[in-house]
N, C-alpha and C positions, 0 to 999 in steps of 0.2 A: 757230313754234307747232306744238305735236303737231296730229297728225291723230288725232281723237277714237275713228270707225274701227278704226285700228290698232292703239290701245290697249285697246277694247273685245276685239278679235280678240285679241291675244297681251299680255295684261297680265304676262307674267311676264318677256317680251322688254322690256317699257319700264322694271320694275323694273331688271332687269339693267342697262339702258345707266345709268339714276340710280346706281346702286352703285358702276357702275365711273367717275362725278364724286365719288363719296364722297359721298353722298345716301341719304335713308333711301327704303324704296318708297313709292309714291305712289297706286300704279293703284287701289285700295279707296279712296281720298278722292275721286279724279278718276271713279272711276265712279259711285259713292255718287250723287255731284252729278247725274254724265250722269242715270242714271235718274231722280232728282226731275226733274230737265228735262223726259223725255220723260214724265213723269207726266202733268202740270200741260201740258206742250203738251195731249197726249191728253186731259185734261181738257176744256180750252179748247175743244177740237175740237168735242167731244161736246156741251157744252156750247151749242155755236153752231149747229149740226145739233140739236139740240132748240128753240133759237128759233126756228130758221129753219122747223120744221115747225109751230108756234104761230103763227107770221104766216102761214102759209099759211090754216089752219084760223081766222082771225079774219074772213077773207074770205068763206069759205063759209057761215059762221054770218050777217056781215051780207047774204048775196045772198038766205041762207033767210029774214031777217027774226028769228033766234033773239037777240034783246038782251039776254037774260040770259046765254046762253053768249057772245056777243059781248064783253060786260064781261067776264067771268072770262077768255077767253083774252086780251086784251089787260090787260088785269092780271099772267098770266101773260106775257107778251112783254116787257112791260117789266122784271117778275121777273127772267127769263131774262137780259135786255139787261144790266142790273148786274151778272150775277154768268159772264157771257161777258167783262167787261171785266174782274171784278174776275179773273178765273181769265188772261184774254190780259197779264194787268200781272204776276201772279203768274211764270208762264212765261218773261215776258221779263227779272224777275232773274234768278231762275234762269240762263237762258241767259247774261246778261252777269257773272254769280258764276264759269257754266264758264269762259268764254272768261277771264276775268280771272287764274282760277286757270293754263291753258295758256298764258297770256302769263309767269306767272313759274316757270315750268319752262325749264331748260335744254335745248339742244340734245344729242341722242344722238350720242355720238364713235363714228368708225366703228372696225369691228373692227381696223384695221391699227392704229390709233394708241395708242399704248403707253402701261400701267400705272404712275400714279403719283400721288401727294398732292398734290406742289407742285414747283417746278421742278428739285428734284434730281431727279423723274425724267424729267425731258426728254433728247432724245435725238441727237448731234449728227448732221447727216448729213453732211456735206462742208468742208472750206474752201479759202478762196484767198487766195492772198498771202500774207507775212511779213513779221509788223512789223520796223521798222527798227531794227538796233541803235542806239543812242545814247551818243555820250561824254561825255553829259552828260545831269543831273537830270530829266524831261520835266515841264511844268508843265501844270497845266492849262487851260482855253482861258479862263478869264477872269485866268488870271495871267501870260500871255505878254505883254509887254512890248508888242509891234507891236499886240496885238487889246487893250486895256486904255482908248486913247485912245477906241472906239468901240463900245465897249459898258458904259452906261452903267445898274448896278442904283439906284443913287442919286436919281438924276429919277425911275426909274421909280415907285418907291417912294413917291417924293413923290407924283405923278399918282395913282397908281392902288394900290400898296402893294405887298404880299410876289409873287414870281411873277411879277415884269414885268421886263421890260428896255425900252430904247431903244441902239437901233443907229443907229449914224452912220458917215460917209466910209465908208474901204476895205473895213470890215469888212459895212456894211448893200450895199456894192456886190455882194461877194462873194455874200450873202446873196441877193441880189434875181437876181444870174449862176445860180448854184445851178439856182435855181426853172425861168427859162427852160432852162437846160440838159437839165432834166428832163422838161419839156413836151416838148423838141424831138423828145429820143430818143423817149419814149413815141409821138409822132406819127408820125415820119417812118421809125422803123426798129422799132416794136414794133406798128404798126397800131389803133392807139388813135384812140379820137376826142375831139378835146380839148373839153371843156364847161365853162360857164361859169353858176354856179347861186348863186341867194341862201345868205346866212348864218342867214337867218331863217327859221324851218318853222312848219307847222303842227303840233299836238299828234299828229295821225295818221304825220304823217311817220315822227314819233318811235317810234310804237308800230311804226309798219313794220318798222323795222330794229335791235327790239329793245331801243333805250335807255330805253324804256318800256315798264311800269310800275315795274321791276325798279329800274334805274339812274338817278333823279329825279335823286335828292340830286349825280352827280355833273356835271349839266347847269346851266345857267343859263335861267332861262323871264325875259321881259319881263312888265308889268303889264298889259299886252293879251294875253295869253295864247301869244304867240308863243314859241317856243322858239329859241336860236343853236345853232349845230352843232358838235358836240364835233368832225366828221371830215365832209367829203362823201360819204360813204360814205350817210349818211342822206338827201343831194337826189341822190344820180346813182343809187342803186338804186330811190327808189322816184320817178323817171320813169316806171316801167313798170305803178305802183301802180294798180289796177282794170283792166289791159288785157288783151285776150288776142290775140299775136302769132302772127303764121305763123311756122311752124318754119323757115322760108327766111330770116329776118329774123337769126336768130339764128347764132353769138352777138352778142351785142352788147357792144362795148367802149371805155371810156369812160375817159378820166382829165382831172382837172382841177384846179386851183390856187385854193385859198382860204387865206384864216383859218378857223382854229379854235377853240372855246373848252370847257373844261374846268375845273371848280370843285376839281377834285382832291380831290373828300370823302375819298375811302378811301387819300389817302397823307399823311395827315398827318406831319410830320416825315421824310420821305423826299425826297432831292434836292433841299433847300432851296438851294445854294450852285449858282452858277451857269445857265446857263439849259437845263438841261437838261430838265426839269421843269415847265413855264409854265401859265400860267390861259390866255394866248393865244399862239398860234403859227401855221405856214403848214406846209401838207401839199400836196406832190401826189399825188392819191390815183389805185387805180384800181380798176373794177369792172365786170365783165363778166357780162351773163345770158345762161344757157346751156341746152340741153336737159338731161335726167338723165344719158343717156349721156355725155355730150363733159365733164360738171363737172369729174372728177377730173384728165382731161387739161389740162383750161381751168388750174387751180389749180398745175398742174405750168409750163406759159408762164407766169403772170402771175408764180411764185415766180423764174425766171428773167429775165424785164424786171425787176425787182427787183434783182436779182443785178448784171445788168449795168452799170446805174450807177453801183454799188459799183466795179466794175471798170473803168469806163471813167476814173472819180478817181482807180484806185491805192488802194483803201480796204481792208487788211484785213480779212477777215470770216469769219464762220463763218452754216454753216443749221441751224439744229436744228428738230424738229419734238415740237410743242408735248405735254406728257404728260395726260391724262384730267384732274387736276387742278390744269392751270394753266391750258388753254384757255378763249378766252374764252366766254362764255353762250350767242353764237347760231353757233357756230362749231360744226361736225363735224371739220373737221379745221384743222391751222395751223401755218405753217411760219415762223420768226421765225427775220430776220438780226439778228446782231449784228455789230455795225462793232469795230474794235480801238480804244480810247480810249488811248494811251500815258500821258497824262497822270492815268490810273485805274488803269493797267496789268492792262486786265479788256478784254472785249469785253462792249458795252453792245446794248440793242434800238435797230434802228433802223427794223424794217420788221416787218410782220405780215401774211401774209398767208392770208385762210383762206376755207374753202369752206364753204356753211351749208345744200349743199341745196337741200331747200323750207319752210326753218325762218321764211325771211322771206319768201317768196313766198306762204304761205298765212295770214299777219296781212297783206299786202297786197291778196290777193287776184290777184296777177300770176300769170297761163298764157300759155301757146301752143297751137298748136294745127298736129299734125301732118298732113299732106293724105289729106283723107277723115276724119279722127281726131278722138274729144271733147277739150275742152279736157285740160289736167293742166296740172300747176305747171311754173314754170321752176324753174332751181336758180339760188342767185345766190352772188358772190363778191365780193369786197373787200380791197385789200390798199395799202400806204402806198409811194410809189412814187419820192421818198421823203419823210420827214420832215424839212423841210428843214431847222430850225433844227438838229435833232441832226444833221444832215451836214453843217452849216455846223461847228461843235463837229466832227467827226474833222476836218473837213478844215484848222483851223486845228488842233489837237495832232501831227497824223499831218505836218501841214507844217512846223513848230514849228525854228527853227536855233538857237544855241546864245546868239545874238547878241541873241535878243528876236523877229527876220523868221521871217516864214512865206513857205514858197515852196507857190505854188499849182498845180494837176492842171493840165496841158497844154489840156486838155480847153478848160477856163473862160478862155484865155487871151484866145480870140475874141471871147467875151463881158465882153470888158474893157479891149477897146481895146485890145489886143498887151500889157497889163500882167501881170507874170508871178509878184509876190509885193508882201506887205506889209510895209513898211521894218520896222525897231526902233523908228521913230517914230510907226507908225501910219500912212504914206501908200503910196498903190500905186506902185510904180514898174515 
């Protein structure tokens, strides 16, 4: 969420960063409002500072014995008393009209991150690896011959409909290998701390970390009013949600393994075939709160634990850093891997990771506090560490033999019992 403040001070700075999303200005609507706000506050005020000088003055009139001024000023008090309520109810839309309004503004991208509409102008920064030549046609991961027996769109569809799978034997092994694999690393060689958090939020959760009011439609809420999580990004940044930490504390870094869930309102007709796409799936996420100064460094490590997993598979990939108009809402900045798909013969997203500032630290209400120093916000980050289903998908294509088998990352071998690939048949050996 903007800081009210600093669009009061430089409203032609907040137009600008709107602009360069491709947005029209805004700061004339948003201040418009502010001022009715602080109207009607000030109102109120005045308002309640005049009863409150009425109730003083009903007392002096009954100690002198004046009954006839004693009615009229308590006539006036209770006057007063309505129209301090009605004026503090006044105020308080107001206020929640503002806040509603800077909850559906986007985050300002910073100066470095580069001009563009939509993803053609994104920007690559690096890559690694080379996909493998092939003497042969590559398929995609749900038409390889080996991964076919064990991933099943069929049931799912029956169970639950479009957007589902069910994974069984070698292939739901690999899958479940994956996850720990990635826990490990983040733990043991990226200094993460692993957490383990409900799939169910509260509705503030949600506003925390932006998926609300903005993005409803593309969440799922229960008849109790609970929300499920599109990403952990929503239970592990806003652990911090109303606190305020010693700067000694910080940073703080977190990754953890869940389900996720996603109604995919805004992709209709996109990536229907296979599972690359899903209403539910399994992330391990990760997310670190940090001072101001340390963010951009922070975002630059978590883009690299990132990276690394890719590498430690053998995974083909590229970084690019995300352009004005494809970043996401509460992001400043964002750097998105893509893995190499052979079976697409594209590089696909497989990881996102981005830095938001104090975009969600001020709808939480999360600070720190430096020694001796007033509170101020932290900045917070999040990023996919990784997706595991879509890495389950390269690492079946990118493993893909000619014969129908997938041979698997060395890596995953431990986590499989010494098995080292997926027959033609579907079983590990």
């Amino acid at each position: 969420m903007h800081d009210i403040r600093a669009i009061r001070e430089n409203p032609d700075q907040f137009d600008a960063a709107l602009a360069r999303r491709g947005l029209s200005p805004l700061s004339s609507e948003v201040l418009a409002l502010d001022e009715a706000r602080r109207a009607a506050i000030l109102a109120a005020e005045t308002a309640q500072a005049a009863q409150n000088a009425a109730s003083k003055e009903v007392g002096a009139a009954k100690a002198r014995g004046d009954d006839a001024e004693f009615e009229r000023l308590r006539a006036l008090v209770a006057e007063k008393k309505a129209e301090v309520a009605a004026m503090t109810a006044r105020a308080g839309e107001k206020d929640a009209e503002l806040r509603d309004m800077l909850m559906r503004i986007p985050n300002s991208p910073l100066p470095e991150v580069p001009e563009g509409a939509d993803e053609a102008g994104n920007v690559e920064l690096r890559r690694w690896g080379t996909p493998r030549t092939l003497d042969f046609a590559p398929k995609e991961h749900f038409d390889i011959a080996g991964v076919k027996p064990g991933m099943d769109f069929a049931t799912a569809a029956k169970l639950s409909g479009a957007r589902f799978v069910v994974l069984r034997g070698a292939v739901i092994r690999v899958h479940r290998a994956l996850a720990q694999f990635m826990l490990d690393t983040h733990v043991n060689e990226h200094g993460l701390t692993e957490t383990w958090t409900p799939v169910l939020v509260k509705e503030e959760a949600m506003y925390g970390t932006n998926q609300l009011p903005k993005f409803a439609e593309d969440s799922y809420q229960t008849t109790n009013g609970w929300w499920l999580v599109p990403t952990s990004e929503v239970t592990l940044t806003n652990t911090v949600a109303g606190d305020i930490l010693e700067e000694s504390a910080l940073p703080i870094r977190m990754t953890a393994h869940t389900q996720c869930f996603r109604s995919e309102a805004g992709s209709a007709g996109k990536d229907t075939t296979g599972m690359l796409r899903q209403h539910q799936f399994e992330k391990v996420e990760m997310v670190s709160i940090t001072t101001p100064e340390t963010s951009l460094a922070e975002h630059e490590r978590m883009t690299r634990c990132a990276e690394a997993i890719l590498e430690k598979l053998g995974l083909p990939y590229r970084t690019i850093v995300l352009c004005t108009g494809d970043m996401g809402f509460g992001a400043t900045k964002t750097h998105d891997l893509e893995v190499w798909l052979p079976g697409q013969n594209t590089y696909r997203e497989i990881s996102s990771v981005s830095v938001c500032g104090d975009f969600q630290a001020r709808r939480m209400n999360a600070r720190y506090r430096a020694a001796g120093g007033k509170p101020d916000f932290v900045h917070t980050l999040n990023g996919s560490g990784l997706a595991v289903g879509r890495c389950l998908i390269a690492v079946l294509e990118n493993g893909q033999q000619a014969d129908g088998s997938v041979d698997l990352p060395a890596v995953l071998h431990p986590y499989l019992g010494g098995k080292t690939r997926i027959g033609a048949d579907g079983v590990l050996a």
